[in-house]
N, C-alpha and C positions, 0 to 999 in steps of 0.2 A: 381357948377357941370359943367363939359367940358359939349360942345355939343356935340351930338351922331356921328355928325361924323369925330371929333376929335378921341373919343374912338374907331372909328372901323376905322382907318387910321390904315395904314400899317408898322411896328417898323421900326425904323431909322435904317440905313445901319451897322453901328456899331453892333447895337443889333444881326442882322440877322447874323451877321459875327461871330461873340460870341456865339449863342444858345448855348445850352449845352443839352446833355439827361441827364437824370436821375437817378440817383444810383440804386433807388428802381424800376425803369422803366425795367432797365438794368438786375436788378436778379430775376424779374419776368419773361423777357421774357427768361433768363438762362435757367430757370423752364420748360418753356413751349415750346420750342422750338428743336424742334427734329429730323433737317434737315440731321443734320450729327449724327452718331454714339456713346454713350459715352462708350468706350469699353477698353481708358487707365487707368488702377492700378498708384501705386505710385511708384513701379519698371518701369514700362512702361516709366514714365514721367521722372526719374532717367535718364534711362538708352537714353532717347532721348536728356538730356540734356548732359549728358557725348559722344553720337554720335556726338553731333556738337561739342563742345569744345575740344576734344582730334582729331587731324586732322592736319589744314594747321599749327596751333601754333608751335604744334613739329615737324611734319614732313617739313616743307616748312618757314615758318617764320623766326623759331630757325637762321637759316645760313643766309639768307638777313639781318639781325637784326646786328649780332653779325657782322657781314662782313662789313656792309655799316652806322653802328649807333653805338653801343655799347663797341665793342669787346666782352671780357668775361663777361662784367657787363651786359650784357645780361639777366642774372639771377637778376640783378635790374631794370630790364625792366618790366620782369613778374610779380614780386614784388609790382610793382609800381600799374601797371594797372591791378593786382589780387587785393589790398584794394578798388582801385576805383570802381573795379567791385562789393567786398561786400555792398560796402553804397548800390549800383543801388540793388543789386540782392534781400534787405531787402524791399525794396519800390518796387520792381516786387513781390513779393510775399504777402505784404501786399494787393496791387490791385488787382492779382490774385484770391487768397480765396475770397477779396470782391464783384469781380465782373466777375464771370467766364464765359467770353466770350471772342470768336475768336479776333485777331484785337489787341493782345499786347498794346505798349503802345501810337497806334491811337485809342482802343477803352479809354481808360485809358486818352489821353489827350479830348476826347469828353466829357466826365463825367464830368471833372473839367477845363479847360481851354478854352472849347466852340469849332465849326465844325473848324472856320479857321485853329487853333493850332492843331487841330486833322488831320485836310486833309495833310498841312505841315506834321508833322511827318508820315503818313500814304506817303507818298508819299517818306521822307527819307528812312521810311522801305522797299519800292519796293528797293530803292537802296542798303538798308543793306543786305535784303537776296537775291539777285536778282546779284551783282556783288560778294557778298560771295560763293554763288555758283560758277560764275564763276571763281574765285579766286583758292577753295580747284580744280575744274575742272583741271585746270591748275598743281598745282601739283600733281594731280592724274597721270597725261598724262606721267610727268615727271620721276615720279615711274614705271609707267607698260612699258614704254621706256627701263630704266634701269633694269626692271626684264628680260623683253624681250629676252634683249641684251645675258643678262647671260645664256638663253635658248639657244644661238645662233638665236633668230628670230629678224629681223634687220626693221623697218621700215626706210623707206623713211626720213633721216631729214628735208630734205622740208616741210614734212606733221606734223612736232611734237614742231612746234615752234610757237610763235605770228606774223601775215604777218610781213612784211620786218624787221623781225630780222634778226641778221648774224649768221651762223651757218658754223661748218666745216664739210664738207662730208668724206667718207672713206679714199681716197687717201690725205690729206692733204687740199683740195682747200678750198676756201670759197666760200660760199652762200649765198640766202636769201630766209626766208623763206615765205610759201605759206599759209598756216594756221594751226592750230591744229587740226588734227583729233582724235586722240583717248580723247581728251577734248569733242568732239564733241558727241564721242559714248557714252560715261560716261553720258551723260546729259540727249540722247534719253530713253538707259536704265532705268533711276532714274523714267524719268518723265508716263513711264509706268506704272512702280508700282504705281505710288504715283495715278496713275487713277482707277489701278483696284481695289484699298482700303486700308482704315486708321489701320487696323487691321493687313492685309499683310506688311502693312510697319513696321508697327510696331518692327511684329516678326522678318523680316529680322533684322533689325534694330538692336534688340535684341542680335543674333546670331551675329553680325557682332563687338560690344561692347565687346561680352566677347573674341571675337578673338583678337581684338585691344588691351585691357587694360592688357592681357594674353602678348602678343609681347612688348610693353612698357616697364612693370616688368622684360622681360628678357634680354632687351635693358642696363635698368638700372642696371640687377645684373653683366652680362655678362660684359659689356663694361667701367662698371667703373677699370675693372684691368686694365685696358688699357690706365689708364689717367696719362699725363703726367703735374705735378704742371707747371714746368716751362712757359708752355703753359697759362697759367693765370696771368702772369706777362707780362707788369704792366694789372691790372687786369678792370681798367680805362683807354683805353689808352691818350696820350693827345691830346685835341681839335687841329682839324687842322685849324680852322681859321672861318670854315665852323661852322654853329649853328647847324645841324643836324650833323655832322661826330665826334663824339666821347667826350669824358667829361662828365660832368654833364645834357649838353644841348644834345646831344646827349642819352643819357639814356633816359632822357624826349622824349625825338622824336620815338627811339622804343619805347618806350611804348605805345606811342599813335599808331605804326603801328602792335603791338603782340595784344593791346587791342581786335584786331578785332576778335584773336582766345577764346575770353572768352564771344562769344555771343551766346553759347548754351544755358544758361539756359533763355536767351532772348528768343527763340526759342521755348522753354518748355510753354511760357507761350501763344503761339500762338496757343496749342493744349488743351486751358480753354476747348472750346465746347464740349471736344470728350475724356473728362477726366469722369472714373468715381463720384471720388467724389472729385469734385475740392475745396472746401472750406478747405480742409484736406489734399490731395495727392498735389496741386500744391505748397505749399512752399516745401513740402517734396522735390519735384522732382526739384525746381528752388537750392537749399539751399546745398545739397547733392552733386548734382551731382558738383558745383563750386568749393566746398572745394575739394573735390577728383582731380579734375583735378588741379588746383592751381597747388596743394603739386607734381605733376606727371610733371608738367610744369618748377618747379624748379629743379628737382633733373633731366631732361633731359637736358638742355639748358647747365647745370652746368659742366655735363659729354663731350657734343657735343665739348662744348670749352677748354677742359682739355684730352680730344684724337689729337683735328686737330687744329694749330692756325687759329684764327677765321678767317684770310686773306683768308682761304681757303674755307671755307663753303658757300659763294656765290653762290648755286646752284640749281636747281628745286626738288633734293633729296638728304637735305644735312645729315638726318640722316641714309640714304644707305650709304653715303661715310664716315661717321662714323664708320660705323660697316666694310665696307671694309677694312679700315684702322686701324680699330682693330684686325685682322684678325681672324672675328668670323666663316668665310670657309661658313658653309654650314646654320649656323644658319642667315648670313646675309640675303641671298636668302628669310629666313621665317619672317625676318626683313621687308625687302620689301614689301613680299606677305602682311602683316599685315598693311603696312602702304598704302598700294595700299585699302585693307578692310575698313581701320579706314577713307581714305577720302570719300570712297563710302559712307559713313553713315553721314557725315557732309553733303556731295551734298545732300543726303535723304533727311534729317532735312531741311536745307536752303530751296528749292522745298516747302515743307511742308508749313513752313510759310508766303512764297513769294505770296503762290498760294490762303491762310487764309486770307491775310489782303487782297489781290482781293476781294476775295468772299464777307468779311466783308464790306466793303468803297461800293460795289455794293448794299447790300442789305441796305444800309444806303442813296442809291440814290445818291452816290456821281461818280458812275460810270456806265456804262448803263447796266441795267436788266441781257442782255445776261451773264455779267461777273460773276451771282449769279448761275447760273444755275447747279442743282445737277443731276447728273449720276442718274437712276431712279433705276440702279440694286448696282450698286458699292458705293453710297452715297455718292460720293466726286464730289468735283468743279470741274469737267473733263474739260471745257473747259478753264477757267483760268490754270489750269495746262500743258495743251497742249499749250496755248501761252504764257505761262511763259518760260518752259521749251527749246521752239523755241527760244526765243530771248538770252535765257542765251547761250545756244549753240551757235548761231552767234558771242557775245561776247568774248566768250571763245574761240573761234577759231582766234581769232586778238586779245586778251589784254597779257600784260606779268603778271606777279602775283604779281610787286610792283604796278604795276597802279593801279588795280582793287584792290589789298589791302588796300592801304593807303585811298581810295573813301571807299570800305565798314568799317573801322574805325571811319573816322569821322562822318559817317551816326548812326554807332550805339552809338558814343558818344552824338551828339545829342538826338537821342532816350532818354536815358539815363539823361540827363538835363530835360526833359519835362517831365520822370515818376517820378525824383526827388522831382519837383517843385510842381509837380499835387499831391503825395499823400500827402504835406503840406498844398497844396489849402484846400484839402480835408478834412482835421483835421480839420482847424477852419472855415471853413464853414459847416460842417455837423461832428460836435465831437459825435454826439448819434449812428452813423450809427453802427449797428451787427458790428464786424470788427472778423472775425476768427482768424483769426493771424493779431499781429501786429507789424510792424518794431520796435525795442526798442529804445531807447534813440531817439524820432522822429527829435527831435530840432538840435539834431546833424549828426544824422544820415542822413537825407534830406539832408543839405546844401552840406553837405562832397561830397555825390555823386554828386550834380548838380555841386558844383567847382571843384572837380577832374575832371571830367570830362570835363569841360573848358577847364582844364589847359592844359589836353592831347589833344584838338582841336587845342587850341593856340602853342603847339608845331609841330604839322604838319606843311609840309609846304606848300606855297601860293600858287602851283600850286594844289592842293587838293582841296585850298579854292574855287578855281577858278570854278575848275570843280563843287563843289556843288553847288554852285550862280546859274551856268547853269543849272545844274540839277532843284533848282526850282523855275529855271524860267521859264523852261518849264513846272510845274507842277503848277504852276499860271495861265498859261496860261488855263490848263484843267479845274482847277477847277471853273474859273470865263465864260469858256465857257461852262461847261455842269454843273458839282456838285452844283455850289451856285443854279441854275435854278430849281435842280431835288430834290436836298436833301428832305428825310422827312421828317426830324420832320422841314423843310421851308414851306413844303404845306399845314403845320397844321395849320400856322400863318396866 
């Protein structure tokens, strides 16, 4: 027998790095735990997954994709990284029902890969929702620019761009620009709701889903007379030399940068806490809302590049100049308005989750106290949401929509690899657990998401890589200076 103070010495570094909570830990405290509100149905959870997926994909992605990756195959872009998204979204839903709490797939990698793989991914996710917002921001700005214009109210180009971009002002000259403002006001807006309550967002949220998916529908009935085949030839164009510009390899490359528009129902599962009956609504609302949009993803992209050659759709509102160019008159205007609605509710969502895994990672000690702190009238993390929403604003006012796109892709493909890998961990380490839903075909199902999802990382390219290295490396830096010191379940050891 060890001596006793062998047994009561402190687990080697390793261990402490790996802890893990505990499944059954985790839906007890589901149970009992009633900080936040549980007040969303399975329409609720639906209709939050369809707010963030239907947004930057079509209205902003569609044309940078098809312009600078794809051409018309564009529609095998979506394609592509719509299956990858099924494998993930079958393993977010499986871990969902099983364990319905805030913190997506950082609470999901704690369960089964231990704190380090959970703070990492917890800390990809500040970047997944945290530049997605600024992302849809960006083409919000873009859109209510262009509706603007067509009111005759003109802002400032200086004001409506990323700093030192080049922009032309009215009389012909060029410029440079200063920052985004109305990206700015989009963000102050969002981040008030999302203070005054889970409930208020909700509804807007709501209301704003069936104006968007209403405008889409009429995008697709209207605008498809307007498609010209020739436009789709060659429908591949050929590789110019470049591994992202067009071919095979380029199909690959959009995909990996449209992927980022199919992280709603990612999203969906950040609102476990504050779900009715989560074991039951949240595959519903993860599951639902993907296929809908998918099928909406294909049949717009499809049309975008068979109205305008895709040379042309390069732009912050490429499905407005769509519909301009189809000459929908009066119905483009409501075009707009709808795609100006449909990013408001993505920004919503993004905010939402950005501001969950704060709160989450904080009451988990891996971030300090303050960041848990609940609004004692409104029942939301007010203050993670007031400096979440600060910083995306700052971002948003200097990044362009490829930057912060291709960063919030590869963060949510990550994601994506770790909920893969964890709900297989999870099987043959604890095969008895309740499981309410469960991913089918697990054996094939797992791997498919973790490797597609690879493969769409491995197609980005290395300045993306770069910039995530950095990203955490600074998120290394936090967690071996505060989180490994504070964590809970560390001070239980």
């Amino acid at each position: 027998m060890p001596p006793p103070e062998v047994e009561s010495a402190a687990p080697p570094r390793q261990s402490k790095l790996f802890r893990r909570k505990s499944v059954t830990e985790l839906q007890a405290e589901a149970l009992t735990d009633h900080s936040l509100r549980r007040v969303l149905g399975p329409l609720n959870l639906t209709t939050l997954g369809i707010g963030a997926i239907i947004g930057t994909g079509i209205f902003v992605l569609t044309g940078t994709v098809a312009a600078q990756n794809a051409g018309p195959a564009v529609v095998l872009s979506f394609v592509v990284a719509g299956i990858a998204s099924i494998f993930a979204a079958l393993c977010y839903a499986e871990f969902a029902a099983l364990v319905p709490m805030a913190g997506s797939a950082y609470t999901y990698g704690y369960a089964t890969l231990g704190e380090f793989i959970a703070w990492i991914i917890g800390w990809d996710l500040v970047l997944e929702y945290a530049l997605g917002a600024v992302t849809v921001s960006i083409g919000w700005s873009g859109y209510v620019v262009s509706f603007l214009n067509g009111l005759g109210i003109h802002i400032p180009p200086e004001l409506t761009a990323a700093r030192g971009a080049p922009i032309t002002l009215a009389d012909g000259s060029a410029a440079t620009a200063l920052f985004n403002l109305p990206a700015m006001l989009i963000i102050a807006i969002v981040t008030t709701l999302l203070v005054v309550g889970i409930r208020e967002s909700a509804n807007v949220n709501n209301v704003i889903v069936v104006i968007k998916v209403a405008v889409v529908l009429l995008f697709i009935a209207l605008a498809a007379q307007a498609v010209n085949p020739d436009n789709w030839h060659p429908f591949i164009p050929e590789n110019t030399g470049v591994r992202e510009q067009y071919g095979w390899t380029g199909i690959m490359a959009g995909a990996g940068v449209v992927f980022f528009a199919y992280i709603g129902f990612d999203a969906v599962s950040t609102a476990a806490q504050e779900a009715k009956n989560p074991q039951r609504d949240m595959p519903i609302g993860i599951i639902a809302s993907l296929l809908i949009c998918t099928v909406l993803y294909i049949l717009v992209s499809g049309i975008a590049t068979g109205v305008l050659p895709y040379t042309e759709l390069d732009v912050p509102d490429p499905i407005a100049k769509v519909a301009d160019a189809a000459g929908l008159g009066w119905i483009s205007g409501l075009i707009k308005l709808g795609a100006i609605a449909g990013l408001s509710s993505v920004i919503l969502v993004m905010l939402l989750g950005q501001s969950r895994i704060f709160w989450t990672m904080s009451k988990d000690g891996l971030l300090p106290p303050v960041v848990a702190t609940v609004h004692p009238r409104f029942k939301t993390p007010w203050i993670t949401s007031i400096v979440t929403g600060i910083g995306v604003a700052i971002f948003s006012a200097l990044l362009t929509v490829r930057e912060a796109g291709s960063l919030v892709a590869i963060g949510t493909l990550a994601a994506f690899v770790v909920v893969s890998v964890g709900i297989l961990v999870l099987r043959i380490r604890e095969p008895n657990l309740h499981r309410p839903f469960k991913a089918p075909i697990i054996w094939f199902t797992a791997p498919m998401g973790a490797l597609s999802a690879l493969y769409l990382m491995i197609s980005l390219p290395w300045s993306t890589w770069l910039r995530l290295i950095i990203w955490f490396a600074i998120g290394l830096v936090i967690y071996f200076g505060y989180g490994y010191r504070h964590s809970r379940i560390g001070r239980r050891q």
